[in-house]
C-alpha positions in Angstrom: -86.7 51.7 5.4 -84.5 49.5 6.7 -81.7 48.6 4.9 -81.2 44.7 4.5 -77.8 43.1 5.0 -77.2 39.6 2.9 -76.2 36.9 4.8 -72.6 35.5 5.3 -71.2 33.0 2.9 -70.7 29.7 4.5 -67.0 29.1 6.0 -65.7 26.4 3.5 -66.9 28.9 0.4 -65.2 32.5 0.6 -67.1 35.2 -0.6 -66.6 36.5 -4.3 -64.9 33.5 -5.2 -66.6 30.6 -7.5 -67.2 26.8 -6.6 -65.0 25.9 -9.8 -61.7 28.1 -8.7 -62.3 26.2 -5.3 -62.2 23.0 -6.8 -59.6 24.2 -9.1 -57.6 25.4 -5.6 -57.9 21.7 -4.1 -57.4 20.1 -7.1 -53.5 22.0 -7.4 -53.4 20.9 -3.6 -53.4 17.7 -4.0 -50.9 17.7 -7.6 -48.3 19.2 -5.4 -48.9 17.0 -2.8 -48.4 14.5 -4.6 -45.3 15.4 -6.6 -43.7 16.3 -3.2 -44.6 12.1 -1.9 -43.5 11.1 -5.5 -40.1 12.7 -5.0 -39.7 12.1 -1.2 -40.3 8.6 -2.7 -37.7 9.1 -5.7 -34.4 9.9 -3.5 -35.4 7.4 -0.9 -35.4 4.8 -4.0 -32.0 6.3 -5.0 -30.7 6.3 -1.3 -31.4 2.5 -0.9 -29.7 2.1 -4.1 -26.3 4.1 -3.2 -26.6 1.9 -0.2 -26.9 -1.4 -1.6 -23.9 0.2 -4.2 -21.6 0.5 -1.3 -22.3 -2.7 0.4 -21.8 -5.1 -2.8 -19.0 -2.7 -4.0 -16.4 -4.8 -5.0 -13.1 -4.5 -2.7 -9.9 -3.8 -3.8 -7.0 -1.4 -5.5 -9.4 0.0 -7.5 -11.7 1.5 -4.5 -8.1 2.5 -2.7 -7.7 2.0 1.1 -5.5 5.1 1.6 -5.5 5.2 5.3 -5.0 1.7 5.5 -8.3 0.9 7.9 -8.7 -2.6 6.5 -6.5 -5.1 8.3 -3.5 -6.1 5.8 -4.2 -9.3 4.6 -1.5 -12.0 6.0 1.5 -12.1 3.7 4.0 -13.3 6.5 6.5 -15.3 5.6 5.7 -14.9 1.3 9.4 -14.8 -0.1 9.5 -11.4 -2.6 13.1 -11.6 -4.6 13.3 -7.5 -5.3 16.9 -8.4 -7.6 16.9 -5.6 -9.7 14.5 -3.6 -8.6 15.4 0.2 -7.3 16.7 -0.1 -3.8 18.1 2.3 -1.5 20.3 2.0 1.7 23.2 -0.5 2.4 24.0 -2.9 0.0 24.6 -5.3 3.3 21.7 -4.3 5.5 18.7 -7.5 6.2 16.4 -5.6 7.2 14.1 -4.4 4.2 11.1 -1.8 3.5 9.3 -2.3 0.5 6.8 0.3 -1.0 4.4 -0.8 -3.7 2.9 2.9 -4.6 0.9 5.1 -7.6 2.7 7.8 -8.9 -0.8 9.5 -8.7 -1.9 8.5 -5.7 -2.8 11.6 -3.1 -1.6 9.6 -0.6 1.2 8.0 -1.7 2.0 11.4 -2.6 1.4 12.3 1.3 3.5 9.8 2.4 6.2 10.5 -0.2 6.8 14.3 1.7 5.8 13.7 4.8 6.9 10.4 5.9 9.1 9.2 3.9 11.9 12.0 4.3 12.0 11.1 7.8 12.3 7.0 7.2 15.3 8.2 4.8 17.1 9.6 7.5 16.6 7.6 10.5 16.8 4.3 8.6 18.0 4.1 4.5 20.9 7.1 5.2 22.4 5.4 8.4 22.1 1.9 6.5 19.7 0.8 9.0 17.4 -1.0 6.1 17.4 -1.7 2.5 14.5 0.4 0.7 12.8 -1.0 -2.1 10.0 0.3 -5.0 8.0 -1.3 -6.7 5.1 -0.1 -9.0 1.4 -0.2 -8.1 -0.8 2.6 -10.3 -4.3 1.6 -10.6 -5.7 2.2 -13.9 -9.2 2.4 -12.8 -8.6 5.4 -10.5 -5.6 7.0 -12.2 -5.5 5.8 -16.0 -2.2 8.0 -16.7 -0.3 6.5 -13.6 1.0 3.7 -15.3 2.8 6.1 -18.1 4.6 7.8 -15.1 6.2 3.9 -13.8 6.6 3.0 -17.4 8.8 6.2 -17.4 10.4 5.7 -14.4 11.8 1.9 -15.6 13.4 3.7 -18.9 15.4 5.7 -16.5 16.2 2.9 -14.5 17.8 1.8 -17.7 19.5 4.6 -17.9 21.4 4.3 -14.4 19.2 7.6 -13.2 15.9 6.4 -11.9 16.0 7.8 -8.3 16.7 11.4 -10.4 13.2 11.1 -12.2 11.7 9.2 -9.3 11.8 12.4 -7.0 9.8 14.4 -9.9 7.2 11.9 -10.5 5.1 12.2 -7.6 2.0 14.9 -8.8 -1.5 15.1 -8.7 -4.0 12.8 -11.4 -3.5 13.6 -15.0 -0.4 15.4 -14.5 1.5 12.5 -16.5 0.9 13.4 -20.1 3.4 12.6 -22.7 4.8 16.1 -22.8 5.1 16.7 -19.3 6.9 13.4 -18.6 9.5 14.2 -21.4 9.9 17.4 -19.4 10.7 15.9 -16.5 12.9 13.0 -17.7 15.3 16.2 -19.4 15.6 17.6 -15.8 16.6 14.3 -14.7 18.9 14.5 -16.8 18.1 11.4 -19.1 19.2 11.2 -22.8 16.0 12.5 -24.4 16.2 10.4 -27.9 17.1 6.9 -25.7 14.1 8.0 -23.2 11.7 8.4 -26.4 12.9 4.9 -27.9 12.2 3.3 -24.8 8.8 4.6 -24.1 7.9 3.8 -27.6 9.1 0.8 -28.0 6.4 -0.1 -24.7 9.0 -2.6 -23.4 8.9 -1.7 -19.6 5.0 -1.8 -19.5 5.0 -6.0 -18.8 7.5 -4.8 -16.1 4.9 -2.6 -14.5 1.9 -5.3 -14.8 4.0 -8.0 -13.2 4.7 -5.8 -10.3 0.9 -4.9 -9.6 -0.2 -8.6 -9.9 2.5 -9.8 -7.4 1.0 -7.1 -4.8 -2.3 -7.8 -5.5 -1.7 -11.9 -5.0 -0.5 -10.7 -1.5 -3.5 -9.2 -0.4 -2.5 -5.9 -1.0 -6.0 -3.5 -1.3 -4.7 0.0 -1.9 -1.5 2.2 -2.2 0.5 2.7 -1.1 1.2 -0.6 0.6 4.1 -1.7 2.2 6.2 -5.1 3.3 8.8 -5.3 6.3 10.6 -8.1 6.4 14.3 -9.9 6.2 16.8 -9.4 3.2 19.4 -12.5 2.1 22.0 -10.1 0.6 23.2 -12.6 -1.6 20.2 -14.1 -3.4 18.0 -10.5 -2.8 15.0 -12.5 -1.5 13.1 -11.2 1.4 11.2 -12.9 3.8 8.3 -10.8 4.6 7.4 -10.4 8.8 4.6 -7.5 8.1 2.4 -6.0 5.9 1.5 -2.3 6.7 -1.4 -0.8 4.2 -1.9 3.2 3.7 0.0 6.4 4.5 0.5 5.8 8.3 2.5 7.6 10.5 6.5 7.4 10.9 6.2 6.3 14.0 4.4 2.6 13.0 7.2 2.0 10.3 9.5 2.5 12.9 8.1 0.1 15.2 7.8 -2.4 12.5 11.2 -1.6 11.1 12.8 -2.0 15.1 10.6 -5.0 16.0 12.1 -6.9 12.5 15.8 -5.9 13.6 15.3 -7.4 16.5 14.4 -10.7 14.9 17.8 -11.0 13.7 19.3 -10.9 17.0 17.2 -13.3 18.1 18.2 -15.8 15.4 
């Protein structure tokens, strides 16, 4: 007797397995397939929103330009009067750099080691320039700046603002009430009179004024900087150029050069 061999199962139905499971098989085929369209769908949705984020972001010191890549906005000839305000160099030098900068700032901070040291030497030591600060912290990226430049005005009061200035320059969040009171005893100031006068919240309208002055000159990020012509006697300068961001010695001393030059020329 010959033995009889059953036939082959069609192709599209595998042998031993059930025309539900099959349908069950497809059926989960096409779920994932579709989750993977949904979420292919999803981030492209989120992409185009990032996108359209960062093309109707708002510009200004909030979203800082740290490397300066934005052309400065055109403050030449605005007339700044810095009377009062902490200045380095020769009483009787014209020619003056002033820094509007965040305490917090990474790149303020950069500029504060690595450029700034050099500036002091070649420039503010040999009474080349007049060096100026001003404040600049921006809340919205640093919210415990400002306590650092409220700080540094009560030393200014207390005839030792360049000692507290040097050890003000750290990393976000490092300004905390404790650690500031630190510093300031370093420094050197009387603790008690340093206490009153951060209290008291009288040098925080001093900070403001300072940032809306900058920002009314164009200025879109920190640090920022103006070059431009002192009067000794009245402590008004005539700005020449606006440099924005941490750039490199060697375009400070071109600006600082190119604005002595302007006085020999008058």
């Amino acid at each position: 007797m010959t033995e009889l061999t059953p036939p082959s199962p069609p192709p599209d139905k595998p042998a031993g397995i059930s025309p539900g499971i099959v349908l069950g098989i497809a059926a989960l085929s096409l779920v994932v397939a579709v989750a993977g369209w949904v979420s292919t769908s999803r981030q492209i949705g989120e992409l185009r929103s990032e996108l359209a984020n960062v093309q109707t972001a708002p510009r200004g010191p909030a979203a800082q330009n740290p490397q300066g890549r934005n052309a400065p906005a055109d403050a030449t000839g605005a007339i700044l009067d810095v009377a009062g305000a902490p200045a380095l160099g020769s009483a009787d030098a014209v020619v003056t750099l002033i820094e509007f900068s965040d305490y917090e700032c990474p790149f303020c901070i950069r500029h504060f080691q690595q450029t700034m040291p050099e500036i002091r030497k070649q420039y503010i030591d040999t009474g080349k320039i007049r060096y100026v600060f001003r404040d600049f912290p921006i809340d919205q990226n640093h919210p415990q700046a400002i306590r650092a430049h409220e700080a540094a005005h009560c030393a200014l009061e207390q005839q030792r603002f360049w000692d507290l200035h040097v050890r003000l320059f750290s990393s976000p969040g490092t300004h905390t009430p404790a650690a500031l009171e630190d510093r300031a005893r370093e420094a050197g100031l009387n603790e008690d009179q340093f206490r009153a006068c951060i209290a008291s919240g009288r040098t925080t309208p001093k900070v403001r004024a300072t940032v809306s002055l900058v920002e009314s000159l164009g200025a879109t990020g920190t640090p920022w900087f103006f070059v431009g012509l002192r009067d000794p006697k009245t402590d008004h300068v005539k700005v020449l150029k606006s440099i924005g961001g941490a750039q490199p010695f060697s375009q400070f001393a071109t600006a600082l050069d190119a604005a002595a030059k302007e006085i020999t020329a008058n």
